[in-house]
C-alpha positions in Angstrom: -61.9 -88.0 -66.6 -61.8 -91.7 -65.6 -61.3 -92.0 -62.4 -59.7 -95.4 -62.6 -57.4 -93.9 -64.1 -53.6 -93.5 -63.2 -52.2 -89.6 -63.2 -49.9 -91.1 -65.8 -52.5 -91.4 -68.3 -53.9 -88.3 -68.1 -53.0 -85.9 -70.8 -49.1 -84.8 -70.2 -50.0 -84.9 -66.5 -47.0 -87.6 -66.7 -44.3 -84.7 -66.8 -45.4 -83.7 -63.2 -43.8 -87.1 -61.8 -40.7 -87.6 -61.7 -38.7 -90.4 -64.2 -39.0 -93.8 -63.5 -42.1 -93.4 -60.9 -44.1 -95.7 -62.8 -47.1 -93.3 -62.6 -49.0 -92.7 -59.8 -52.9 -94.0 -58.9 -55.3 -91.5 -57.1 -56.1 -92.9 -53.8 -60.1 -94.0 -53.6 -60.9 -91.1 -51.3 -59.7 -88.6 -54.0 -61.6 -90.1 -57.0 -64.1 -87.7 -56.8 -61.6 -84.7 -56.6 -62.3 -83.5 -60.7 -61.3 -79.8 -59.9 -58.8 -77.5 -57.2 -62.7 -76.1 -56.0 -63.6 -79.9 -55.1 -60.7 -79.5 -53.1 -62.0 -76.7 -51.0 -65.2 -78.2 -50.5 -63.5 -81.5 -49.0 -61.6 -79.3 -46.6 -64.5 -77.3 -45.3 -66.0 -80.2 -44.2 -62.9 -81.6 -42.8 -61.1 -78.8 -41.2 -62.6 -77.2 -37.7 -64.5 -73.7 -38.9 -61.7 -71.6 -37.6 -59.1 -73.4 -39.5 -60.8 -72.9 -42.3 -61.7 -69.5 -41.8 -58.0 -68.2 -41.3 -57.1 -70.4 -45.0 -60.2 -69.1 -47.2 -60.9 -65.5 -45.9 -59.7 -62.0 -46.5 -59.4 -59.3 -45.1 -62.5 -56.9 -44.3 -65.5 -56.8 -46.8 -63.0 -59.6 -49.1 -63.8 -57.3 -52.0 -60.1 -58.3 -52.7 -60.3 -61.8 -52.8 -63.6 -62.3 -54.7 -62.4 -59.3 -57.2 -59.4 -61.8 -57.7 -61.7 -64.7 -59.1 -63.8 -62.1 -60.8 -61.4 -60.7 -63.2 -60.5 -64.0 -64.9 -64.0 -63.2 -66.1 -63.3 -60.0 -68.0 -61.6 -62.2 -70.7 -62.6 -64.9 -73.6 -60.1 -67.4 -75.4 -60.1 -67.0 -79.3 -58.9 -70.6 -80.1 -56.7 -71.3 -83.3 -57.4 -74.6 -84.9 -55.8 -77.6 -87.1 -52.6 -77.1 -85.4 -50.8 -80.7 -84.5 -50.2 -80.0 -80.9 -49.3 -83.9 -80.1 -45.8 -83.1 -79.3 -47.0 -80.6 -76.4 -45.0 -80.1 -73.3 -45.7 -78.5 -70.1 -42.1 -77.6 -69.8 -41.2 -74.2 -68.3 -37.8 -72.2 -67.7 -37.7 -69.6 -64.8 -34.7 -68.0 -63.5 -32.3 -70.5 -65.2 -33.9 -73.8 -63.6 -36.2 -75.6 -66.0 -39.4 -77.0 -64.0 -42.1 -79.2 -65.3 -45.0 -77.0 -65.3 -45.6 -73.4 -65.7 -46.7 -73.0 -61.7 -45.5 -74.0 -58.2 -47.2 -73.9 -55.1 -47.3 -70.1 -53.0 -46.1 -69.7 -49.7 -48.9 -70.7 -46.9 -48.6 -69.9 -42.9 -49.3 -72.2 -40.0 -49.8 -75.4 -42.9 -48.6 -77.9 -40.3 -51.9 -76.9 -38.4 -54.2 -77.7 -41.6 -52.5 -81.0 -42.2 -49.5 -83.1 -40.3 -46.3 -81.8 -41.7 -48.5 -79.5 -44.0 -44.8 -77.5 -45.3 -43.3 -80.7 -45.6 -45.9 -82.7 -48.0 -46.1 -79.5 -50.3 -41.8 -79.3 -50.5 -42.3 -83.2 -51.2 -44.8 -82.8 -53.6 -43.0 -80.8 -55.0 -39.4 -82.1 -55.6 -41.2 -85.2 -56.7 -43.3 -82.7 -60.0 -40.4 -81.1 -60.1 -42.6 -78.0 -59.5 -41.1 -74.7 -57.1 -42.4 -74.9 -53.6 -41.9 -71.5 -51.4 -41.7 -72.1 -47.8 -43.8 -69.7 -46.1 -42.0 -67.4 -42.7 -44.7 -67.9 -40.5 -44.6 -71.7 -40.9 -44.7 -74.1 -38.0 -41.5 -76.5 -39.0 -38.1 -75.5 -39.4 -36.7 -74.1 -42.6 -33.9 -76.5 -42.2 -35.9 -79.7 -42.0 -37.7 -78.3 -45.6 -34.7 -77.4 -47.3 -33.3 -80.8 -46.5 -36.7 -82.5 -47.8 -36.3 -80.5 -51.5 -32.8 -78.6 -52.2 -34.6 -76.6 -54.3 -37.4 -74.6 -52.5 -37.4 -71.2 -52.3 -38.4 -69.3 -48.7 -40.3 -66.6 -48.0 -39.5 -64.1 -45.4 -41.3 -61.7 -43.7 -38.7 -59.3 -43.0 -37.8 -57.5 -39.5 -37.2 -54.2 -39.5 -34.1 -53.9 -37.9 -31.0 -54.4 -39.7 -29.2 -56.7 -37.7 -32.0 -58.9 -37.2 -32.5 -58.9 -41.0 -28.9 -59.9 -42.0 -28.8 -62.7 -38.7 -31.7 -64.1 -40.7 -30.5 -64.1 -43.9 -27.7 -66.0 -42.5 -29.9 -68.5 -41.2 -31.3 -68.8 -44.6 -28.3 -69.6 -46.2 -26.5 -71.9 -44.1 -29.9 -73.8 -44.1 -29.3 -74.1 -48.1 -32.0 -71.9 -49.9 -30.3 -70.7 -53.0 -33.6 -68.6 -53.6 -35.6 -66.1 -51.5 -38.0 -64.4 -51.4 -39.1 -61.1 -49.4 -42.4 -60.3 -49.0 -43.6 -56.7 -49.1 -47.3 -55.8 -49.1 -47.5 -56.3 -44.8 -46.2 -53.2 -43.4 -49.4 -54.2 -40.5 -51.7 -56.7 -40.0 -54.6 -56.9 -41.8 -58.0 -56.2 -40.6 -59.1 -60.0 -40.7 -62.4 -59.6 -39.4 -63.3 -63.0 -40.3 -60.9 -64.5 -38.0 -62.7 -62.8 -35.0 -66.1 -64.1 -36.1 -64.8 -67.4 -36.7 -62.8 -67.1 -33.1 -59.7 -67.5 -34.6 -57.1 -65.9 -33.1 -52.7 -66.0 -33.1 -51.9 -67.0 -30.6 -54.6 -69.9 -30.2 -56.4 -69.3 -27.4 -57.4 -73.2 -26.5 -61.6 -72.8 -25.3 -65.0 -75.1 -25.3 -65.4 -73.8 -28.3 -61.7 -75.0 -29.7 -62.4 -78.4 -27.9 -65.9 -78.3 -29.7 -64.6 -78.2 -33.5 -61.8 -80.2 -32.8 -64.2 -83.2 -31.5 -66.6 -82.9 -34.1 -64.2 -83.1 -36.8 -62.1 -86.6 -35.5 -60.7 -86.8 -38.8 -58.2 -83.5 -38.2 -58.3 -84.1 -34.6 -56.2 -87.4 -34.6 -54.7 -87.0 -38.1 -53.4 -83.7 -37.9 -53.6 -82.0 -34.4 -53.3 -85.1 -31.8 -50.4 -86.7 -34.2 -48.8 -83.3 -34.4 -48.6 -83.3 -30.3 -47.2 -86.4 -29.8 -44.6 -86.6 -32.7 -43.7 -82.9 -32.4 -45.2 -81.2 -29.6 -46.3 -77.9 -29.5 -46.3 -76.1 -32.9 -43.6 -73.2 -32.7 -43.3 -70.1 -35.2 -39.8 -71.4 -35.9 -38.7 -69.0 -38.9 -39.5 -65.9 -37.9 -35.6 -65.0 -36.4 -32.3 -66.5 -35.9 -33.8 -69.2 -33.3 -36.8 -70.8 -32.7 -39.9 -68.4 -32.5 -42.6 -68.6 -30.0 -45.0 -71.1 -29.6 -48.3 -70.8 -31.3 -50.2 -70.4 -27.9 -47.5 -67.8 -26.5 -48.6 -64.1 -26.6 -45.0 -63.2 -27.5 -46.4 -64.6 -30.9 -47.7 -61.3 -31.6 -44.3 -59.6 -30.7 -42.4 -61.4 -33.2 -45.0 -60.7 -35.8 -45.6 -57.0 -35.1 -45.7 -54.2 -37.9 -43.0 -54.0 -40.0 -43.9 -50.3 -41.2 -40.8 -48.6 -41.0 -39.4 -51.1 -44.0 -38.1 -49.0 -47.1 -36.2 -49.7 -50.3 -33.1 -49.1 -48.4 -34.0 -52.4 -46.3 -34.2 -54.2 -49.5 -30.9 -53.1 -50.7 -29.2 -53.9 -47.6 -31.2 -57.4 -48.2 -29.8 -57.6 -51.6 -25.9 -56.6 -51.0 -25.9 -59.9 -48.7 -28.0 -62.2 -50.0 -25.8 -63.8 -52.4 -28.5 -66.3 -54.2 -31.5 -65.4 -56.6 -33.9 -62.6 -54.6 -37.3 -62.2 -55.7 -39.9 -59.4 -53.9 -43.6 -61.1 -53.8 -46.5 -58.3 -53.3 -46.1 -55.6 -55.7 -48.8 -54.2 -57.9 -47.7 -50.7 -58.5 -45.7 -50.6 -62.4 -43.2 -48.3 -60.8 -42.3 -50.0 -57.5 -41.7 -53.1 -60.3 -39.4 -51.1 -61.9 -37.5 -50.3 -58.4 -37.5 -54.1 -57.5 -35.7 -54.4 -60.6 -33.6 -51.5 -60.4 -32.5 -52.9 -56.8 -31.5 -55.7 -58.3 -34.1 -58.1 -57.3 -34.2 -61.0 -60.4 -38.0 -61.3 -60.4 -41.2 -60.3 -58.7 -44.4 -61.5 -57.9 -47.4 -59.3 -58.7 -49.9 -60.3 -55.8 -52.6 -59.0 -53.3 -51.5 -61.8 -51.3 -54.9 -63.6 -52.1 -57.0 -60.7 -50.9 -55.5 -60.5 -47.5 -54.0 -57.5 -46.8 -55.5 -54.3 -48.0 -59.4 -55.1 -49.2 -60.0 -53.3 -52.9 -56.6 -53.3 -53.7 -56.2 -54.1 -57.6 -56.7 -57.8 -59.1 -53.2 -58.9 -59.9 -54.3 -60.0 -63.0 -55.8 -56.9 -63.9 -52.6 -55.1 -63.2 -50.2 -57.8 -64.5 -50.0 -56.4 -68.3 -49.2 -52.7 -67.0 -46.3 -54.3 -64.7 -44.7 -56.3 -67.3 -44.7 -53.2 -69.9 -43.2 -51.1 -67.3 -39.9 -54.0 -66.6 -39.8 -55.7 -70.2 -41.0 -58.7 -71.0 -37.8 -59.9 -70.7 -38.3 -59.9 -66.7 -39.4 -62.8 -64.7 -42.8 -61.5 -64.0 -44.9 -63.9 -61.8 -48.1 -64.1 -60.4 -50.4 -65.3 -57.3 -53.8 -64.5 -56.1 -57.1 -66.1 -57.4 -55.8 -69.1 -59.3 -57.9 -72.5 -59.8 -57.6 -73.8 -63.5 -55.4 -74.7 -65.8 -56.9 -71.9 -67.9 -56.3 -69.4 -65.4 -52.4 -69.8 -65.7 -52.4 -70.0 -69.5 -54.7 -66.9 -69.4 -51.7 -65.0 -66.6 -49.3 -66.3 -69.5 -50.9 -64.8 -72.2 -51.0 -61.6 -70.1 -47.3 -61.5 -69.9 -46.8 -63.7 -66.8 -43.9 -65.7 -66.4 -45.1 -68.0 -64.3 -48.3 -68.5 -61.4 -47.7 -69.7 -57.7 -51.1 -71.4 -56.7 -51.7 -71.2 -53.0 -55.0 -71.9 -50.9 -56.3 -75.1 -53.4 -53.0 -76.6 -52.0 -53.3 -76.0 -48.6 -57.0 -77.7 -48.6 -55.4 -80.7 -50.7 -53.4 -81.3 -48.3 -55.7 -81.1 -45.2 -58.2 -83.3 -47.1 -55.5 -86.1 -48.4 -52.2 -85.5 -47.3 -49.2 -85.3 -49.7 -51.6 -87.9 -52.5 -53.9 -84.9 -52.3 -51.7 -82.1 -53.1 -50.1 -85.0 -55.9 -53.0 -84.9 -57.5 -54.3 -81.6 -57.1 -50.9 -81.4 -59.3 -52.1 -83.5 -62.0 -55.6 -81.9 -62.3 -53.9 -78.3 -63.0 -51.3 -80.3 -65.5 -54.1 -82.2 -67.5 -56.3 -78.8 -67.6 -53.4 -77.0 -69.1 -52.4 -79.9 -71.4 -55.9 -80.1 -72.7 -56.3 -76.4 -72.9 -52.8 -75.9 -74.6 -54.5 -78.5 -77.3 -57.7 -76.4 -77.8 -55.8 -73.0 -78.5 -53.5 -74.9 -80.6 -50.1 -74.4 -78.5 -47.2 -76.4 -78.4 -46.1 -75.1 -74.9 -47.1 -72.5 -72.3 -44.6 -69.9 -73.8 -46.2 -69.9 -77.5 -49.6 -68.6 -75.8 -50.2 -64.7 -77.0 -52.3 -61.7 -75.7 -54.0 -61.7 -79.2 -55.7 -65.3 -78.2 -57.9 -62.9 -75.5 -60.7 -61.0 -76.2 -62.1 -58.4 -73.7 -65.4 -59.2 -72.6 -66.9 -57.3 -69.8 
């Protein structure tokens, strides 16, 4: 890759800008960004240990999050050859909205805490690849002020268990303007983030030495991100969690509004699904049959996730389980994926696998602590030039022509 280079020229990488930009040039600071792992090596050194902690780690031994990574390894590409791929396209359709890529960017909590405006710059970044951007519940900004940013993102709710209190937030949700939502289900409880408490990170933030500490020695997030958030915005508030705004992130009533949610059954989500009158999609299911429920429920598509290794530790690899979930609904059900994704390769290889689509989620969060809405811009470009270049080496015109009989199993 030249790194002179505008995003423009990069292979395809043009269709993740929107028409008549005039391309885009990566920032100097960026130039050595080649890959979405440079990206998390940037924000380690950027972002204060505990930060970081709470946006790479899983939950217990993380046999769930490295098993995530790992099983892109139990499969090889069989390449076909002297096809004329010029004409490729990234071009993807899912649930009736065609997008420019065959991804989007997964929910994230407490992103305005990683970088200023952290939900913002990823909805931006977003609307301007014409990519789908999901809103996490637990963010810091309100949904309204995202929704207004980019029409078209979907939110992600973590559901209360009460059903009044579910349908006064689905309420909110729709008079904000999301047309899609999406409810996630593998949380019942909290995980068991022992990281967190090794990194002395804690919800609610519990402001010490050793806080003041990491902030200090890393200036850079300290005045772009934490000090600027302060004085533009004040004190960071869960704002989605209910009808009104949440607590703030320093308030014990923090863990109150995000207590279990174990009492949540499939008559919650067809309560959630007589009222919500846009596209509902249920993110966190691995099990074939509870796929076919979703569908049964009338839930439009799913997302098969571990939610990147942070809830239950040794659960299955999404990927693993992908082609068993999309047999069980029909391949003619929206079937995407999240968890462990960080190449172009890896989303053609989901695709092959009967995926639908892939939501990428913690390489975005550390582009956007390390540079801002350029850095998740071109942490865009990188995925769309790896799968342009990739699509040329299989010999594929487009994401959809890729087939399970181009993998080979290796290990």
């Amino acid at each position: 890759m030249n790194q002179t280079s505008r995003l423009q020229d990069y292979p395809l990488a043009s269709h993740t800008l929107p028409k008549g930009s005039g391309g885009y040039r990566i920032p100097r600071r960026l130039q050595a960004i080649l890959s979405l792992d440079d990206f998390e090596v940037a924000a380690r050194r950027h972002l204060p240990a505990p930060l970081f902690a709470y946006v790479s780690g899983g939950a217990e031994e993380e046999k769930s999050l490295h098993g995530n990574r790992a099983g892109f390894d139990r499969y090889a590409w069989v390449p076909g050859v002297f096809t004329d791929t010029s004409a490729r396209s990234l071009e993807t359709t899912l649930l009736g909205q065609r997008y420019s890529a065959p991804f989007g960017i997964a929910p994230m909590g407490i992103s305005a805490l990683t970088a200023f405006e952290g939900d913002l710059i990823q909805t931006r970044a977003a609307r301007e690849a014409n990519i789908p951007a999901i809103m996490s519940g637990s963010s810091l900004l309100p949904m309204e002020a995202v929704v207004q940013e980019n029409p078209d993102a979907w939110f992600q709710a973590y559901v209360p268990g009460e059903d009044a209190r579910i349908l006064a937030l689905l309420e909110r949700v729709q008079r904000a303007g999301f047309k899609t939502l999406v409810v996630t289900a593998d949380v019942p409880v909290s995980a068991n983030r022992e990281n967190l408490i090794r990194a002395r990170f804690s919800t609610p933030l519990k402001p010490d030495l050793h806080l003041a500490w990491e902030g200090i020695t890393h200036p850079r997030w300290l005045l772009g991100t934490a000090l600027r958030t302060l004085l533009r915005r004040g004190m960071p508030h869960f704002e989605n969690s209910g009808v009104g705004r949440g607590a703030p992130i320093v308030s014990a009533n923090v863990m109150r509004d995000f207590g279990a949610r174990d009492h949540l059954s499939w008559r919650h989500l067809a309560l959630i699904r007589r009222h919500w009158p846009g596209t509902l999609v249920v993110k966190g299911i691995l099990d074939p049959a509870d796929a076919v429920r979703a569908r049964e429920v009338g839930v439009e598509g799913i997302i098969v996730s571990n939610h990147g290794g942070r809830q239950l530790d040794g659960s299955v690899a999404p990927l693993a389980i992908l082609p068993q979930v999309v047999k069980a609904v029909g391949s003619d059900y929206p079937v995407m994926i999240d968890s462990g994704f960080r190449r172009g390769g890896d989303i053609l290889m989901a695709l092959a696998l009967g995926a639908t689509f892939v939501f990428i989620g913690r390489p975005m969060n550390y582009a956007g602590a390390v540079g801002g809405q350029p850095g998740i811009k071109h942490a865009i470009g990188i995925l769309a030039t790896e799968l342009s270049r990739n699509m040329a080496l299989l010999g594929i015109q487009s994401p959809g022509e890729v087939r399970r009989d181009s993998l080979r199993i290796v290990r």
